[in-house]
MARZA-778056 format. One record per residue (C-alpha): x, y, z; residue in three letters; chain; residue number from 1. Coordinates in pm, whole numbers, padded with zeros to 5 digits. Each point is the difference from the previous one (the first is absolute). Last residue first. Layout:
N
NODE     px     py     pz rest kette  nr
NODE      X      Y      Z  ALA     A NUM
...
END
This chain:
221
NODE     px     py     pz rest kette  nr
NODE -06559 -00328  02343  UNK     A 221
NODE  00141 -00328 -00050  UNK     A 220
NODE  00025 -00048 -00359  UNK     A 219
NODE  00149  00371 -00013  UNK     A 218
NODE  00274 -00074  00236  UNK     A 217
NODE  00073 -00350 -00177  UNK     A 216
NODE -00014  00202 -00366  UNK     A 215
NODE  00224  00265  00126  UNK     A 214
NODE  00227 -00242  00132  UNK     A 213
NODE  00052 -00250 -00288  UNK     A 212
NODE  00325  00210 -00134  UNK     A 211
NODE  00191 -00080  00323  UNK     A 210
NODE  00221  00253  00020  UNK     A 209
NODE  00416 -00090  00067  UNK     A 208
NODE  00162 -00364  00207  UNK     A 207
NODE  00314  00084 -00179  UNK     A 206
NODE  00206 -00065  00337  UNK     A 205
NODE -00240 -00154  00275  UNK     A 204
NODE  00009  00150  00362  UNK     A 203
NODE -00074  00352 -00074  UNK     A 202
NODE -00269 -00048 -00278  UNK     A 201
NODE -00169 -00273  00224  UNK     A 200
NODE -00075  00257  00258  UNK     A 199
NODE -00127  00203 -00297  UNK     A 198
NODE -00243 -00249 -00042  UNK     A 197
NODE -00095 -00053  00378  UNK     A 196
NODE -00079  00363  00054  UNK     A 195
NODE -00159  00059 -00326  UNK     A 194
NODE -00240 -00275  00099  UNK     A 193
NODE -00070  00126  00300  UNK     A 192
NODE -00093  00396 -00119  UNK     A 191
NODE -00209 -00216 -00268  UNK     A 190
NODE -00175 -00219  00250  UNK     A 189
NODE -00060  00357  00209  UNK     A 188
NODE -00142  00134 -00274  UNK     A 187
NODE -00259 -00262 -00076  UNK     A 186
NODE -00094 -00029  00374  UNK     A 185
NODE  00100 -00288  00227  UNK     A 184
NODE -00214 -00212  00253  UNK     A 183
NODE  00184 -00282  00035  UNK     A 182
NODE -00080 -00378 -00050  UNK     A 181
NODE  00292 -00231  00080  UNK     A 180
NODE -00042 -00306 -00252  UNK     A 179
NODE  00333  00104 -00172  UNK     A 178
NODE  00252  00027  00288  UNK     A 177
NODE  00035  00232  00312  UNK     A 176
NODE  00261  00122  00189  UNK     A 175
NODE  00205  00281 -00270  UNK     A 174
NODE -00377  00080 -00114  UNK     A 173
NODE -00071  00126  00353  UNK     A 172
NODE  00273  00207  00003  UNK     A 171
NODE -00066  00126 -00294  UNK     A 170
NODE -00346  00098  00113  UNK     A 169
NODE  00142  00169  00264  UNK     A 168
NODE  00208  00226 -00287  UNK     A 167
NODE -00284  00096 -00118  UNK     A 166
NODE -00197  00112  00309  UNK     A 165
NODE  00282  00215  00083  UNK     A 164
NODE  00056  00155 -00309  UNK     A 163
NODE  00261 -00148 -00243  UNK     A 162
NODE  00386  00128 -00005  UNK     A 161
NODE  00317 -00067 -00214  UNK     A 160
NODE  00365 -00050  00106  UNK     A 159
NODE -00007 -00327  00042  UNK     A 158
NODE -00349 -00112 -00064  UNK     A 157
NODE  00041 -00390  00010  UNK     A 156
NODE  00260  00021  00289  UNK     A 155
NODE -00269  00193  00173  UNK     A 154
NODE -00269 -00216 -00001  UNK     A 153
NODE  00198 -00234  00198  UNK     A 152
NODE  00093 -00365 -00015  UNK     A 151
NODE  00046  00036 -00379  UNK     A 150
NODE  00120 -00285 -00223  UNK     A 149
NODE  00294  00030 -00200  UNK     A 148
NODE  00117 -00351 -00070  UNK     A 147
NODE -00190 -00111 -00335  UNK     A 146
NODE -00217 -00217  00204  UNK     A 145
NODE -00120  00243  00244  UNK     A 144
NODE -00078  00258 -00269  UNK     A 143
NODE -00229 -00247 -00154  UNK     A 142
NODE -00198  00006  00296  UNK     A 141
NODE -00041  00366 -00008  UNK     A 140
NODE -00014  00061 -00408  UNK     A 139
NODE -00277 -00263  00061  UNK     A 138
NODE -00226  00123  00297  UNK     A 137
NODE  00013  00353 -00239  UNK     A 136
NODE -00086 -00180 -00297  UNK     A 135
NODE -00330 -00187  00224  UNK     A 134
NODE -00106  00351  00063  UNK     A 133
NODE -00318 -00023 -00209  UNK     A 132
NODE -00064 -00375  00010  UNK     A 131
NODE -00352 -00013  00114  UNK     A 130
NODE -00128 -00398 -00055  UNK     A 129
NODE  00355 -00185  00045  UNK     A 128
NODE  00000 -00302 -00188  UNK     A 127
NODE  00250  00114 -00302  UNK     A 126
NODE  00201  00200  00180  UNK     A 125
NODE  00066 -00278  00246  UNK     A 124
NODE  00145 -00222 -00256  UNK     A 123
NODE  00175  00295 -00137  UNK     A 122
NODE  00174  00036  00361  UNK     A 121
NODE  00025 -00408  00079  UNK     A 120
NODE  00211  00006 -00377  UNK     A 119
NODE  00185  00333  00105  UNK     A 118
NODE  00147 -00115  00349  UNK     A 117
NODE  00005 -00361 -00136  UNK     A 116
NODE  00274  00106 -00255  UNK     A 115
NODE  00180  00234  00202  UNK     A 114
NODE  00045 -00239  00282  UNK     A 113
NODE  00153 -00270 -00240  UNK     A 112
NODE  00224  00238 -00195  UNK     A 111
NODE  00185  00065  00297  UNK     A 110
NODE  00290  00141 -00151  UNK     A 109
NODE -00060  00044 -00450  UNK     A 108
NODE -00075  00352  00082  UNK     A 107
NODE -00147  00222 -00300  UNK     A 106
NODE -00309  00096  00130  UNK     A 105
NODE -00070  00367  00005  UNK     A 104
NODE -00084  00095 -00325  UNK     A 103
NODE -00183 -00252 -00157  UNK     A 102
NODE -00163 -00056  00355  UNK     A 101
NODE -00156  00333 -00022  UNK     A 100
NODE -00094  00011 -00353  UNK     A  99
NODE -00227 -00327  00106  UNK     A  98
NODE -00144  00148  00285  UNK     A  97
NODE -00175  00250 -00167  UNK     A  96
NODE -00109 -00186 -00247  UNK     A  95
NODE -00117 -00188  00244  UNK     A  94
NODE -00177  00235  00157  UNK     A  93
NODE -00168  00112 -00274  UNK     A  92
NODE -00123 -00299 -00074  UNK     A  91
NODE -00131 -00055  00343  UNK     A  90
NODE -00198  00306 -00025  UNK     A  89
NODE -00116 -00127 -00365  UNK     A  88
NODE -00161 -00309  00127  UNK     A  87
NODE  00056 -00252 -00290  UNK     A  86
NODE  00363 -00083  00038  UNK     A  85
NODE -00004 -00008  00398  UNK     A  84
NODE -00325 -00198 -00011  UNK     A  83
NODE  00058 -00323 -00009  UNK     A  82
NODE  00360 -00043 -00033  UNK     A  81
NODE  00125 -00384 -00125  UNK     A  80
NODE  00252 -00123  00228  UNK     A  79
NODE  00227 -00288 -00124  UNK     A  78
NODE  00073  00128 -00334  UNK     A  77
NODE  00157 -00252 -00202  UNK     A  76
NODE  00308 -00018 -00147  UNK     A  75
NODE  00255 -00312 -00161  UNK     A  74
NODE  00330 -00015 -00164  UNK     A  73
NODE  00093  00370  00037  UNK     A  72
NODE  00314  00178 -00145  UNK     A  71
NODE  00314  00196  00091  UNK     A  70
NODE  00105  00361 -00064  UNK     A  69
NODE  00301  00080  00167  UNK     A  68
NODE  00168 -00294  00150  UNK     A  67
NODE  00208  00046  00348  UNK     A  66
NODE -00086 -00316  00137  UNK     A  65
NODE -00176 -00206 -00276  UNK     A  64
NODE -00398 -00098  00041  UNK     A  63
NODE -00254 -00175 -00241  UNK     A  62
NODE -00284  00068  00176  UNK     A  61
NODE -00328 -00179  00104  UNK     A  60
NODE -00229  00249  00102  UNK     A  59
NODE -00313  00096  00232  UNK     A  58
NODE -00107  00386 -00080  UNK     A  57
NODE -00161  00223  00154  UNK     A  56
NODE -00073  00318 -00214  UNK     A  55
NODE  00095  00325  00087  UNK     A  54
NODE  00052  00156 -00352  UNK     A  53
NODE -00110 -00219 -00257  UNK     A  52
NODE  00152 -00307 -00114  UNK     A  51
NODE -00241 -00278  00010  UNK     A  50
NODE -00232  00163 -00212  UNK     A  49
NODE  00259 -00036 -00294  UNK     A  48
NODE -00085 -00396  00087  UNK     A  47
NODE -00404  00078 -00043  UNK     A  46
NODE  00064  00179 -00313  UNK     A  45
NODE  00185 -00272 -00155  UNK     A  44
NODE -00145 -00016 -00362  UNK     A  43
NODE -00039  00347 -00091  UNK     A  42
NODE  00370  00018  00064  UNK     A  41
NODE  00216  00229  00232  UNK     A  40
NODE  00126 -00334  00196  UNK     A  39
NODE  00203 -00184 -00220  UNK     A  38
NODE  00300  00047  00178  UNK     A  37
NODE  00073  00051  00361  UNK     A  36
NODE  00352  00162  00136  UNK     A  35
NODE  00064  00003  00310  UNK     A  34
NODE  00178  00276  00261  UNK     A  33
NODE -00020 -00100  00349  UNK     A  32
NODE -00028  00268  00310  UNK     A  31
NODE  00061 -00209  00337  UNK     A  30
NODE  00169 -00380 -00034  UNK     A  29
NODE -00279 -00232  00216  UNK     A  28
NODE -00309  00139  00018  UNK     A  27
NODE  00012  00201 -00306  UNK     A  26
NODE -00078  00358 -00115  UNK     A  25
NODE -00009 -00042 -00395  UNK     A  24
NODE  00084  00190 -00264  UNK     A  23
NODE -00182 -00107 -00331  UNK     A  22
NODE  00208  00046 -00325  UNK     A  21
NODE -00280 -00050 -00275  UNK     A  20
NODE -00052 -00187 -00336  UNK     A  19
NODE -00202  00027 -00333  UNK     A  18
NODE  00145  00275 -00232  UNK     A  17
NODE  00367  00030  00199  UNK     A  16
NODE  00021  00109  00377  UNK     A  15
NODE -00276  00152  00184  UNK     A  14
NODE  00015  00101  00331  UNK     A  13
NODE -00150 -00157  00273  UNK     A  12
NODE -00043  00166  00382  UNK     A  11
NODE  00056 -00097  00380  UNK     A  10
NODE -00176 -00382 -00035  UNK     A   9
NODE -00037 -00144  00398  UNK     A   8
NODE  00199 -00337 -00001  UNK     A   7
NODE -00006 -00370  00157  UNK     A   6
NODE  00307 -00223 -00074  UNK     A   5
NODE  00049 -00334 -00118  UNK     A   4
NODE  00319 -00041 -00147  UNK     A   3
NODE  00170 -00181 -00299  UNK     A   2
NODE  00376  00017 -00045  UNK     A   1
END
């Protein structure tokens, strides 16, 4: 049958000469597999622009419960970034970002409040003017959704430690959300963000490195 849905693009991978499986985060049915052909062609570079990573999408779907790779009618993207693609913080970021969701967001439950948690959280990516620990606001909120969120700093350190001022900080993070402006150094934003990643190690199985790391921590020394 044929659905409207909204959707956030996870990653494509091609598939034959000319055509791409695109996995979707949608609205309405969670992580969706489709297949789109035509699009690796000199003459529908705007449509394989459609498809990258993180890209908000409006669709019309042709949807079957329990179907594996399915295919879209109609797309448009329905919030074009202004500066998160050009600004290479916020590039980072999302890079960032992206690897993260490919590896933690598999639940198909609530598929509604996971959607406009990360669409309102890329939309607000993309407008915010210093986004430096906008990942860490993120791996928080997202947290929430995926049913482990923290109420205490310590059930995101377990059986590690941060200094005093560090783990305050953490505390502060765990309250606040992305327009919160805190006065953080370098080092403590990495001490944080190793915190929260290897929080998200313990609660989700094959969750692993993130290979973008090293250049998000060097973008935003």
């Amino acid at each position: 049958m044929l659905v409207k849905t909204k959707g956030i693009v996870f990653r494509q991978t091609p598939y034959g000469d000319t055509s791409v499986i695109v996995n979707i985060f949608t609205e309405q049915f969670g992580l969706q597999s489709y297949i789109v052909n035509g699009v690796r062609t000199h003459s529908k570079k705007s449509k394989a622009a459609l498809f990258q990573p993180l890209t908000l999408l409006e669709l019309v779907v042709y949807h079957k419960e329990n179907g594996n790779i399915m295919r879209i009618k109609e797309v448009k993207c329905f919030y074009p970034y202004s500066t998160l693609t050009r600004e290479v913080s916020k590039s980072t970021i999302a890079l960032f970002l992206n690897e993260v969701l490919n590896k933690a967001v598999k639940e198909q439950s609530h598929a509604s409040e996971i959607y406009t948690f990360i669409a309102e959280a890329l939309m607000a990516l993309d407008q915010q003017s210093k986004p430096e620990n906008f990942h860490l606001h993120f791996l928080i909120g997202l947290s929430r959704h995926l049913g482990f969120a923290p109420n205490h700093t310590r059930e995101v350190l377990g059986a590690h430690w941060l200094d005093e001022p560090e783990e305050k900080l953490l505390g502060q993070f765990l309250l606040l959300d992305y327009h919160a402006t805190l006065p953080i150094s370098h080092s403590q934003r990495k001490s944080l963000l190793t915190c929260l990643l290897r929080f998200y190690q313990t609660h989700i199985d094959g969750f692993g490195e993130i290979k973008s790391l090293p250049v998000l921590q060097e973008v935003l020394n």
